[in-house]
N, C-alpha and C positions, 0 to 999 in steps of 0.2 A: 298846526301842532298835532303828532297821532297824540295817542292816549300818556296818560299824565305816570311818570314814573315815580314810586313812592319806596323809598325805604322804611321800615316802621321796626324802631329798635325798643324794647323795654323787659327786662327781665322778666316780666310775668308771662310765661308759654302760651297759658290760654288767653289771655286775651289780646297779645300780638297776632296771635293765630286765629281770633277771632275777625278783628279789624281785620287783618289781611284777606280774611274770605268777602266781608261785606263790599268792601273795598272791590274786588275782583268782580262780585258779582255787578257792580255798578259799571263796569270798563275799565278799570285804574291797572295797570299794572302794579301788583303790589309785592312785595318781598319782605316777611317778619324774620324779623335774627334778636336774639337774647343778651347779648353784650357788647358794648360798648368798640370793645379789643373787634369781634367778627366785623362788626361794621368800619371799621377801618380799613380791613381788610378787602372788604367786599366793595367801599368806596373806590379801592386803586386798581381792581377791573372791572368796573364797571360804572356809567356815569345815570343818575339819578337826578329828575329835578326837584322832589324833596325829601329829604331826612324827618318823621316824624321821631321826636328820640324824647322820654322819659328823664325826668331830670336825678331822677335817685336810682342808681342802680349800684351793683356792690363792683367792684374795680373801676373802671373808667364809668363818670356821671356824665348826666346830659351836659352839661358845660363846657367840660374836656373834649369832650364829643364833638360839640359844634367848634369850638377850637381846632379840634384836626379835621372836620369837616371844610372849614374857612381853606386849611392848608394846603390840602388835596384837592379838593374841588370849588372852588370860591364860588361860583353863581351857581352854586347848589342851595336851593330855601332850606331853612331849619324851622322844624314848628318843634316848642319845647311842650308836653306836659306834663301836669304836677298836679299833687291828693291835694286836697281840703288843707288851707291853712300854711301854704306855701308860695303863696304868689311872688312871697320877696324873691324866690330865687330865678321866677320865670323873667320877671323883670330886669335883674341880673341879667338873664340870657340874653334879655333885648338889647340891653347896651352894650353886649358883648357881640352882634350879630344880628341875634334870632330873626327870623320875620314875625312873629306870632307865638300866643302860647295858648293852651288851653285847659282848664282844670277838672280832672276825672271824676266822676265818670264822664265820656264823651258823646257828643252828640254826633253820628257818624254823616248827619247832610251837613252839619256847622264846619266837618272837619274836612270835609271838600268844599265845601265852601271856601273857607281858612285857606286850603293850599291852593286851590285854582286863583285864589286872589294873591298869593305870595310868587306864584309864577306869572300873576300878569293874563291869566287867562277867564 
């Protein structure tokens, strides 16, 4: 398997933009996008083996999200996270899907950690 392809969707610029640098700098290929609507888009050219996607964003949430992730690309991993005080919905995500969730702030080895085990690597 070459290097691990990551989509990382969440409204917040800087710090998708942040992840995406650490991320890169470890080998990951990474790609931050800010909603929900882009990563759909971005899913149907191009194929990813995980989705990291935020579960609160304002138009399409993380749930919807991994719902048209499941439809476009099904053996694509989804790791959901969510603030302080929301676990109910990550959990949600899991029986909707998700491989994993993780609750912010994150930990950036936990979160490769998290995907290389949702891919089986």
């Amino acid at each position: 398997m070459g290097a691990l392809r990551v989509l990382l969707v969440d409204d917040e610029a800087e710090f998708v933009s942040t992840v995406e640098e650490r991320l890169r700098i470890r080998g990951i290929e990474a790609e931050a996008l800010t909603s929900g609507a882009e990563a759909v888009r971005r899913l149907t050219e191009r194929e990813f083996d995980v989705v990291v996607a935020d579960m609160r964003m304002p138009g399409m949430d993380g749930l919807e999200l991994l719902r048209q992730v499941k439809k476009i690309r099904p053996a694509t991993r989804v790791i959901l996270l969510t603030g302080r005080g929301s676990e109910q919905d990550s959990e949600s995500g899991l029986e909707h899907g998700a491989s994993d969730y993780l609750i912010k702030p994150i930990n950036i080895d936990d979160l490769i950690d998290r995907m290389k085990k949702a891919v089986g690597a």
